[in-house]
Residue frames relative to the residue before (quaternion, step in Angstrom):
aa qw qx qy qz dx dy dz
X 1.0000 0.0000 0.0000 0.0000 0.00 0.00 0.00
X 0.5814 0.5643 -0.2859 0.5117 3.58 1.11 -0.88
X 0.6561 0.5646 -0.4366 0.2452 3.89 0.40 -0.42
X 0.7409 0.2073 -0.3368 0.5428 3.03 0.15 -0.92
X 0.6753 0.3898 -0.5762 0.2452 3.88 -0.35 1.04
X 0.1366 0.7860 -0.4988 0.3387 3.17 1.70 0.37
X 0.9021 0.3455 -0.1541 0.2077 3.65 0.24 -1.18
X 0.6644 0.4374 -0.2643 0.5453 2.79 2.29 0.53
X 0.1178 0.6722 -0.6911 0.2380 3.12 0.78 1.60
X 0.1116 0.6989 -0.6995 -0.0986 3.15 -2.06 0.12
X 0.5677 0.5744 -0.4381 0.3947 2.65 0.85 1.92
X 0.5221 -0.6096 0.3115 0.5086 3.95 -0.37 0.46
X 0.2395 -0.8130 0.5291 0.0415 3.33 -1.07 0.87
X 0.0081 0.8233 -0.5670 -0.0251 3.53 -1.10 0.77
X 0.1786 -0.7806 0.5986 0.0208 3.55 -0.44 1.35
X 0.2786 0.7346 -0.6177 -0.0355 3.52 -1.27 0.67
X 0.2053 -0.8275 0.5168 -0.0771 2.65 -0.85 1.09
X 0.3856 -0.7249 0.4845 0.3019 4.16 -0.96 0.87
X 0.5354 -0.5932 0.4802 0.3618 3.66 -0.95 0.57
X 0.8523 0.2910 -0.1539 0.4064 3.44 1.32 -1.14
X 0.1696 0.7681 -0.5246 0.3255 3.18 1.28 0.63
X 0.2094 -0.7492 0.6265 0.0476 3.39 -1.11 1.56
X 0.6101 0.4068 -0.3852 0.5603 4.13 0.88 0.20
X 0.8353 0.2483 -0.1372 0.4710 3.52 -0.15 -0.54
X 0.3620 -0.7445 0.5210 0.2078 3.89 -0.06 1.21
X 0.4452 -0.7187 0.4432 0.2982 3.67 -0.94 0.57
X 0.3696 0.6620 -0.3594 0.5441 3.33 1.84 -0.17
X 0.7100 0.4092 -0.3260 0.4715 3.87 0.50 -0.48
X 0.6352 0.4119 -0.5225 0.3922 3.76 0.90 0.91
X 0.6834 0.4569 -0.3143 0.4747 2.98 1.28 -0.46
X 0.3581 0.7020 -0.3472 0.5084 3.33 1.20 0.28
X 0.6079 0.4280 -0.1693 0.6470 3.81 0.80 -2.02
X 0.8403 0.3131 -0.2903 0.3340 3.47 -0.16 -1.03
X 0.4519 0.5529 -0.4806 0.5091 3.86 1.10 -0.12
X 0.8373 0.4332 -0.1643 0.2903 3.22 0.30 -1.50
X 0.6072 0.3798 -0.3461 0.6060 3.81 1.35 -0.20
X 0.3215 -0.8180 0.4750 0.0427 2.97 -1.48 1.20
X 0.5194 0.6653 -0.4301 0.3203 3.29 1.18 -0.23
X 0.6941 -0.5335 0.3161 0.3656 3.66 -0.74 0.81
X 0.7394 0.3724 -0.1940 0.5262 3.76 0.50 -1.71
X 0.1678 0.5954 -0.7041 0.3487 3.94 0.02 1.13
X 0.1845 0.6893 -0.6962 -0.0785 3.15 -1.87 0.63
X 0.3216 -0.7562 0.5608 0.1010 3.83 -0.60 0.70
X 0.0845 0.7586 -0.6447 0.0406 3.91 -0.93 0.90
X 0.1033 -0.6684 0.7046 0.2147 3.25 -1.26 0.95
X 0.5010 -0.4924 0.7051 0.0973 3.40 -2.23 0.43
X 0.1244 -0.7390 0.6059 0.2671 3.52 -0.15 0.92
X 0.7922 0.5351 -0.1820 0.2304 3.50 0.88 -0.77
X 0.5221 0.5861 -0.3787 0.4904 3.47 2.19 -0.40
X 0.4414 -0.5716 0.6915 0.0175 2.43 -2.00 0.57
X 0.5427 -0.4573 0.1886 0.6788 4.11 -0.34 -0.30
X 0.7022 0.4635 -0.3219 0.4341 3.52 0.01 -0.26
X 0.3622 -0.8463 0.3895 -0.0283 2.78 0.67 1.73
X 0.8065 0.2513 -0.1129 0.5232 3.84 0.48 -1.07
X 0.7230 0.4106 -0.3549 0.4274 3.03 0.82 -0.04
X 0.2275 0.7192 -0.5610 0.3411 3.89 1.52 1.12
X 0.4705 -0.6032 0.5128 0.3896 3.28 -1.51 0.26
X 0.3763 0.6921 -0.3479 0.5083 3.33 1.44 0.13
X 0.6088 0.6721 -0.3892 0.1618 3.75 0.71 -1.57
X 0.3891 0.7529 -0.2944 0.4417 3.89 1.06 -0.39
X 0.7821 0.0223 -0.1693 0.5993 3.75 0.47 -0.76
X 0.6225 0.2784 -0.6371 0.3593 3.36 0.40 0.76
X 0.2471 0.6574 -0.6222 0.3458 3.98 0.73 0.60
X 0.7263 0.5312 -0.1875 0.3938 2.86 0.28 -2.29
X 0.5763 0.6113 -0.3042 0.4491 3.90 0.93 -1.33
X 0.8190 0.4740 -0.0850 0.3121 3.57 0.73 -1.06
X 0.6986 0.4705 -0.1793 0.5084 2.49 1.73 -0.78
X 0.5890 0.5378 -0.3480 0.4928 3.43 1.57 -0.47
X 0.5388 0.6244 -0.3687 0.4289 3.59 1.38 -0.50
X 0.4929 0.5777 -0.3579 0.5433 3.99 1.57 -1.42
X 0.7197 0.4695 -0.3833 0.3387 3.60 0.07 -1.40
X 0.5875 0.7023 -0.3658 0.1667 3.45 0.58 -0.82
């Protein structure tokens, strides 16, 4: 149901996503990020997450990732 409104964001986006994430395919950011068009989009992989994304031992630089994205 969510696809075809993918292409009417008109807002900045940030996608992260773990490499080792066994529920959510890492192919589904580059997917989100193909599929939203607004310009200010950024996309991070985690070599080290799993689903629980923030809670990697990794989860630190994608803070830092996020937070330079806020600053923008």
């Amino acid at each position: 149901m969510a696809k075809p409104l993918l292409k009417e964001i008109e807002v900045p986006v940030f996608i992260a996503q773990g490499k080792k994430d066994g529920i959510v395919p890492p192919k589904s950011a580059d997917f989100l990020y193909e599929e939203i068009t607004y310009k200010e989009k950024e996309r991070y992989f985690s070599d080290e997450a799993k689903h629980l994304i923030c809670h990697s031992d990794d989860s630190e630089e994608l803070f830092e990732k996020v937070k330079i994205f806020l600053d923008k």
